[in-house]
C-alpha positions in Angstrom: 1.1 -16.0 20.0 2.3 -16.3 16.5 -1.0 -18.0 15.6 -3.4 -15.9 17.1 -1.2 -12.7 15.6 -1.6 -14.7 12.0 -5.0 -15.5 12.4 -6.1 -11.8 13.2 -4.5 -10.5 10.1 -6.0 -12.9 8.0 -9.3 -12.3 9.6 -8.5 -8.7 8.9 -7.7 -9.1 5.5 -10.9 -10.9 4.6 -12.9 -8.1 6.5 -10.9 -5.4 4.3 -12.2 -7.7 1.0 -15.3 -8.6 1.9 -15.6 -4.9 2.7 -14.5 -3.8 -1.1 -16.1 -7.3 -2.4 -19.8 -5.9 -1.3 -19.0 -2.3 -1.8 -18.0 -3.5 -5.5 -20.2 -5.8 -6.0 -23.1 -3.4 -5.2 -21.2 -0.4 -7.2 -20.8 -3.5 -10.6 -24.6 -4.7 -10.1 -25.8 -0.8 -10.7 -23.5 -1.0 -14.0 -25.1 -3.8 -14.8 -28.1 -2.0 -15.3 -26.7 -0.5 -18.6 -28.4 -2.5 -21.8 -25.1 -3.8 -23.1 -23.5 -5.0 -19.5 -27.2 -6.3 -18.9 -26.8 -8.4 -22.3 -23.6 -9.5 -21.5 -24.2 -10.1 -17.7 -26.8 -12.5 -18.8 -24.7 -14.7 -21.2 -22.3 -14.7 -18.5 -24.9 -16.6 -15.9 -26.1 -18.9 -18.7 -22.5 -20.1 -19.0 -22.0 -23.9 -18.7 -20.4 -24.7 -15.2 -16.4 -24.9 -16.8 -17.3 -21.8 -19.0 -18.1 -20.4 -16.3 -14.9 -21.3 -13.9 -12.7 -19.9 -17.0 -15.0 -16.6 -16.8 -14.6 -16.5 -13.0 -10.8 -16.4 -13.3 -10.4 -14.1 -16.0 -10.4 -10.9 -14.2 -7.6 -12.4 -12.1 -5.6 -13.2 -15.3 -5.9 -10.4 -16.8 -4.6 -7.9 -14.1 -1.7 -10.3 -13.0 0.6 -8.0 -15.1 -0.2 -5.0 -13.3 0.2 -6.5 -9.6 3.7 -7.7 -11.5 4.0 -3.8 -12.3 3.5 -3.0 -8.6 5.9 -5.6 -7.4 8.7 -3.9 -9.6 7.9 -0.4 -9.2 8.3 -1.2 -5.4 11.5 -3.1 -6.2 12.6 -0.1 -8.0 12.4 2.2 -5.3 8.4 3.7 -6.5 7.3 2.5 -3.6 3.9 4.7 -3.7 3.5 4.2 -7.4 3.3 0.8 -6.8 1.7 1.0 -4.0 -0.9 2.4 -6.2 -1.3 0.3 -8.8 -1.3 -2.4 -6.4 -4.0 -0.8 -5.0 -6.0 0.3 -8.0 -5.8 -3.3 -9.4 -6.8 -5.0 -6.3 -9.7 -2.6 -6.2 -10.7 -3.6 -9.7 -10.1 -6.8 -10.1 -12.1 -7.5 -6.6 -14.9 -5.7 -8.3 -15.2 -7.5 -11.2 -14.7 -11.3 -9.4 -17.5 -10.3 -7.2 -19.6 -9.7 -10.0 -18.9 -12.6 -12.3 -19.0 -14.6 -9.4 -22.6 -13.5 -8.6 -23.4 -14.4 -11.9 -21.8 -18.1 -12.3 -22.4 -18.7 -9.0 -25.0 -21.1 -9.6 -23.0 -23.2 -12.0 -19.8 -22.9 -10.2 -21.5 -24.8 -6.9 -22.8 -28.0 -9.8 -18.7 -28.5 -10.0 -18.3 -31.0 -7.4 -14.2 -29.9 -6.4 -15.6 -26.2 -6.5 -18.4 -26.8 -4.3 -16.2 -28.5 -1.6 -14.1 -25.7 -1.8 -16.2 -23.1 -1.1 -18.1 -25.3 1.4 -14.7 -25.5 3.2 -13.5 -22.2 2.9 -16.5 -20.3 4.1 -16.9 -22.9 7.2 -13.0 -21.8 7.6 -13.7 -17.6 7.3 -16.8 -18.2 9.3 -15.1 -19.7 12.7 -12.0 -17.0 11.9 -14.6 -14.3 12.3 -16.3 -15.8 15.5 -12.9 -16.4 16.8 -11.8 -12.5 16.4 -15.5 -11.1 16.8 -14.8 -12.7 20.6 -11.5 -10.6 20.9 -11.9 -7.8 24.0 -9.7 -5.9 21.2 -12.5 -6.5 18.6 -15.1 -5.9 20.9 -13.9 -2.7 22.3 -13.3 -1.2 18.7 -16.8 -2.1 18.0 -17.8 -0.1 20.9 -15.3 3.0 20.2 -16.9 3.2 16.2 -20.6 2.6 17.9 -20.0 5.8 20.0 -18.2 8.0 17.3 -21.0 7.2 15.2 -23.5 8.1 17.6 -21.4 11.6 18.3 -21.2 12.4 14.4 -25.1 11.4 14.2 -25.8 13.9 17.1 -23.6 16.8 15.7 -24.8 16.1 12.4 -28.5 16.6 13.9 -27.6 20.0 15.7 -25.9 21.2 12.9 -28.6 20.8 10.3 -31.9 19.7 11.8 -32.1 16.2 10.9 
């Protein structure tokens, strides 16, 4: 019970970042379209494989002290402030992994470690998903948001003619 409670958390928390990982991703790849990000998007994918890795985990260095913030605003009783800039960082910092990963991508999967990894850990989210995509729970929410999708479509089509 414990296990299948664990393991449909975790599968919800990777939804919830793949979610904000594509949504960022696509939001950081129309940034990219600027001449300087372009410029420096392309230095970034003609990094050497280790280069790369250290580019990779930059944005997760970098906003370490602000989840830190969080963690002590919450311990000091600003629990939505932290909550916040938990939030906020999370948000950010998903956005720019998912675009430097894009980018070094390529290099990344030449170091050997890294490439098992990733191998491993998508073989891992991929059964998780199968495993909760086969929960009636799952199932039935996927029919409830099918139908009030349909419903706003319909009053969306009454109401303005589309």
């Amino acid at each position: 019970m414990v296990r299948g409670a664990f393991t449909v958390l975790a599968a919800l928390w990777i939804f919830l970042e793949e979610w904000v990982w594509d949504a960022m991703q696509a939001c950081m790849a129309w940034i990219g379209k600027l001449p300087g990000v372009r410029w420096c998007e392309a230095r970034i994918a003609e990094l050497p494989p280790y280069a790369a890795l250290v580019a990779f985990l930059i944005p997760g260095a970098i906003l370490v002290p602000f989840k830190l913030l969080a963690v002590w605003l919450i311990a000091s009783g600003h629990t939505l402030l932290g909550l916040e800039v938990f939030i906020i960082a999370k948000i950010v910092g998903t956005a720019f992994l998912a675009r430097i990963f894009e980018l070094t991508r390529p290099a990344l999967l030449t170091i050997g470690w890294f490439a098992r990894f990733y191998a491993a850990f998508t073989a891992w989210r991929d059964r998780l998903y199968t495993y909760v995509k086969s929960l009636p729970a799952w199932r039935a929410a996927g029919a409830w948001i099918a139908a009030a999708r349909g419903t706003l479509r319909a009053w969306v089509r009454s109401r303005f003619g589309n």
